[in-house]
N, C-alpha and C positions, 0 to 999 in steps of 0.2 A: 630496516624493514626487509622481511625476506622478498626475493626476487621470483624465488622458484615456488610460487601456490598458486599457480592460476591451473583449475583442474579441468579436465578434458569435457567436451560438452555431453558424452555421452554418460557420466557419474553424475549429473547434475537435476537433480531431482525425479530421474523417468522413471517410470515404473511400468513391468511388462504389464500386456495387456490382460493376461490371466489372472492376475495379483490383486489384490487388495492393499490400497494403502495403509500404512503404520499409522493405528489414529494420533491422534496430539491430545494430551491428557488437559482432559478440563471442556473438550468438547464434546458432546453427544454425539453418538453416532447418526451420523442421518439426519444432521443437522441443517438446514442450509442456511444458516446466518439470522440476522436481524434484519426487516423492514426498514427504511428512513422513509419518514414525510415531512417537508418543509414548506410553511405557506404563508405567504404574505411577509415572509422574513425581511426585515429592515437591522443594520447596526449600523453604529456609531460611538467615534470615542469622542466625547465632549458636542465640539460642534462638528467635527469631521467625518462623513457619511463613508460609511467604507461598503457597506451592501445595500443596495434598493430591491426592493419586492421580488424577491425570490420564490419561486415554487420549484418545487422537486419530488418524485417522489422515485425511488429504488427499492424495488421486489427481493426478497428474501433469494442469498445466492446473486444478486446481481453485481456487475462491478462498473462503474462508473469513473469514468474519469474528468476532472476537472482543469481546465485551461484556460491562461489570460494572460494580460501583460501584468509586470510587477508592480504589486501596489492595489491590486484589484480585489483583493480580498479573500483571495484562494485558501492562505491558511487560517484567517478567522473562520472561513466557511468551517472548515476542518475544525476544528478549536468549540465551535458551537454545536457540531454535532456529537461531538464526545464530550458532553457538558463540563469542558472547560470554562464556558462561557455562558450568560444567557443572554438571547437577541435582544435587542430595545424593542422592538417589536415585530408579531407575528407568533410560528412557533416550529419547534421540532420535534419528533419523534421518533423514536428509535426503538422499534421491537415495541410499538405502541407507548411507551414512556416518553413521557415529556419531560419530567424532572429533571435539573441537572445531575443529582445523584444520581438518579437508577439509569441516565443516558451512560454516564461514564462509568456502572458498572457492566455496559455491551460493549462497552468499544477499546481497543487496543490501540494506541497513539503511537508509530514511530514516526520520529522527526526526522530535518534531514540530517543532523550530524548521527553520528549510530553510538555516542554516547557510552562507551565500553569503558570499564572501570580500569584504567590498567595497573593497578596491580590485581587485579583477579585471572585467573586464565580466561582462557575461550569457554571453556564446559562453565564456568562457575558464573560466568558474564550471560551467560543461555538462561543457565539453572534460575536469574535472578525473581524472574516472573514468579513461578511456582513457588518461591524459598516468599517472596512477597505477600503472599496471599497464604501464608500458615504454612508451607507443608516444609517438613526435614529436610538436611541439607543432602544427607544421602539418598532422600527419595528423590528429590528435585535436581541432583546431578545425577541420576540413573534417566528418569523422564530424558533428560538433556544429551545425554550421552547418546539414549536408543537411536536419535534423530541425525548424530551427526554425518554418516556415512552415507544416508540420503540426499542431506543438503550440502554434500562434495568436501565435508572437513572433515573427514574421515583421519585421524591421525594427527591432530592437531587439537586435542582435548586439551593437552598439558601448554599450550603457544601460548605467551603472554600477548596481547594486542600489537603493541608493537613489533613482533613476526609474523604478523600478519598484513598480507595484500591488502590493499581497500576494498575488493571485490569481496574477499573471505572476512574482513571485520562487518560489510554490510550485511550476510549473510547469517554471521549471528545474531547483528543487532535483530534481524527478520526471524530467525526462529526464537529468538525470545518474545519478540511482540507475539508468535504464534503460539507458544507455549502460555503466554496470559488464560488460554482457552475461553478467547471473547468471542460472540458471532459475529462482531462489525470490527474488521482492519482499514485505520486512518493511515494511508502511507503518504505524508508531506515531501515529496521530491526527494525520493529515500536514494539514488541514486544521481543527484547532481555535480557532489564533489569526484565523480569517478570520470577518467580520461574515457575520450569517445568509446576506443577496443572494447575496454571492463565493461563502460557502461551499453552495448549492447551486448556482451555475451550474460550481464544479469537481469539484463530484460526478459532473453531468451527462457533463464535459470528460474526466473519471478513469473512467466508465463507459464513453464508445467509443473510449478510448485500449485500457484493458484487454479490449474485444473484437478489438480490432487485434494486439493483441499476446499469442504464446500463451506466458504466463510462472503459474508456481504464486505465489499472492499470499495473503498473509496478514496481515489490516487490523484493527488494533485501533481501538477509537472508543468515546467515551463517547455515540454517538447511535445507537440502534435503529433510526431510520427509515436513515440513513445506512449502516450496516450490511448493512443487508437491501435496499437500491436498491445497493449494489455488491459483494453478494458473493451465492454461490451459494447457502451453509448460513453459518449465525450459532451459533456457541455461548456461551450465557449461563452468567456465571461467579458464584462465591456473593460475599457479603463473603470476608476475608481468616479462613482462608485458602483463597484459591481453587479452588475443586473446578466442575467442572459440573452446571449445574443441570437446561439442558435443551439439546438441539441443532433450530432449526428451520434449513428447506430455504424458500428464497426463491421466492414466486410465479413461476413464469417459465409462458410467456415475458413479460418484464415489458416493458413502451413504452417505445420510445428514448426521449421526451419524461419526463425527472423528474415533471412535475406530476403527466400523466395516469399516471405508475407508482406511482407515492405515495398518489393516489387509489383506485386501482383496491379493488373490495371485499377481493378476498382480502390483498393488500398489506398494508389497513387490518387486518384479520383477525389477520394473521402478526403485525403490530407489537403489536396489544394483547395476545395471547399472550407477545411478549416482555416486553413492559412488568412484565406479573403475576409472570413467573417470575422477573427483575432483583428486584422488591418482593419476592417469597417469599425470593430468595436474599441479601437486603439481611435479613434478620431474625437 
């Protein structure tokens, strides 16, 4: 694995303020995503209760994040809203659909391995979305190609996966999920196998991507501070089976710079309030 890709923070998704972002093909302009409403949600596999009566709902462009201890049902939550699944009871909706088909035709799933094919490059591992959904492979490695300079892999079209950092193969697996051009992003702890360093410089990287881009995102994470530095509202889940405990709303406006937004008092504030209710809901 190459050593030398970890790209400077300043290439990493910013965009001047005068500019207009590169849209992402398959998305409207002017889009802000899909609605989710969730109510009276129950699951279970056989006899084992994995979610208790769940409500939620998230406004078109909102981003949400989801936390709890493991086992609590965070990524079936995820799983149900992109009708991988259908609840035992209650229901979900997405951009007003409830079906499981038309739900997972809004939503975009990346998991948490980033799942790169490797013998494909990096551009062709991008391009897979668009090449999935009908289009040529020339058209959907140009699509892929226009984006990589923005999202810091500038120069690394031709990398097989394995020359690639874990920060930069998460990066693709992300702009492939965003090249789907769905208005709902399911990201299931897309950044857990990454050492602390990486995994705060793609928080930072996953923070003015997602103000670039107006898509409804929904991030499960076993980290609070994480959580709460990328998404708008957090809601803390109990042990299994998972119900909510509490919902906080993210200091904003929080500083482009992670450190000084992590620091900030109220930030620090909002985290230890999460922390107590994850331990109350851990009992």
């Amino acid at each position: 694995m190459r050593q030398d890709t970890t790209v400077p923070a300043s290439r990493l998704a910013k965009t001047p303020p005068d500019a207009t972002p590169d849209a992402v093909p398959g998305a409207a302009p002017g889009d802000l995503g899909a609605g989710i409403a969730i109510s009276g949600l129950e699951h279970s596999y056989g006899d084992l209760r994995t979610l208790d009566r769940l409500d939620l709902e998230l406004a078109p462009g909102g981003v949400l994040g989801l936390v709890g201890p493991s086992g609590c049902g965070k990524s079936t939550l995820l799983e149900l809203i992109c009708g991988l699944q259908e609840p035992s009871v209650g229901s979900v909706a997405v951009g007003g659909a409830k079906a499981a088909a038309e739900r997972l035709a809004r939503c975009a799933f990346m998991p948490q391995r980033d799942l790169l094919l490797p013998w494909y490059s990096a551009l062709d591992n991008a391009a897979l979305a668009p090449r999935n959904q009908g289009e040529g492979k020339a058209a959907a490695r140009r699509h892929a190609a226009a984006l990589f300079e923005r999202f810091g892999l500038g120069g690394f079209e031709a990398s097989a996966p394995a020359e690639l950092s874990g920060g930069m193969r998460q990066r693709v697996a992300f702009l492939r999920t965003l090249l789907a051009g769905k208005p709902v992003l399911a990201l299931d702890e897309p950044f857990a196998a990454l050492d602390a360093i990486t995994r705060a410089e793609m928080q930072e990287w996953l923070a003015q991507t997602l103000a670039a881009e107006a898509r409804t995102v929904v991030l499960v994470s076993h980290d609070v501070e994480e959580a709460l530095y990328l998404c708008d509202r957090v809601a803390v889940l109990s042990a299994r089976p998972g119900r909510i405990v509490t919902e906080l709303t993210a200091p904003s406006p929080r500083a482009s710079d992670r450190d000084a937004a992590v620091t900030d008092p109220e930030f620090v504030a909002a985290r230890e309030r999460a922390l107590r209710a994850l331990h109350e809901g851990s009992r």
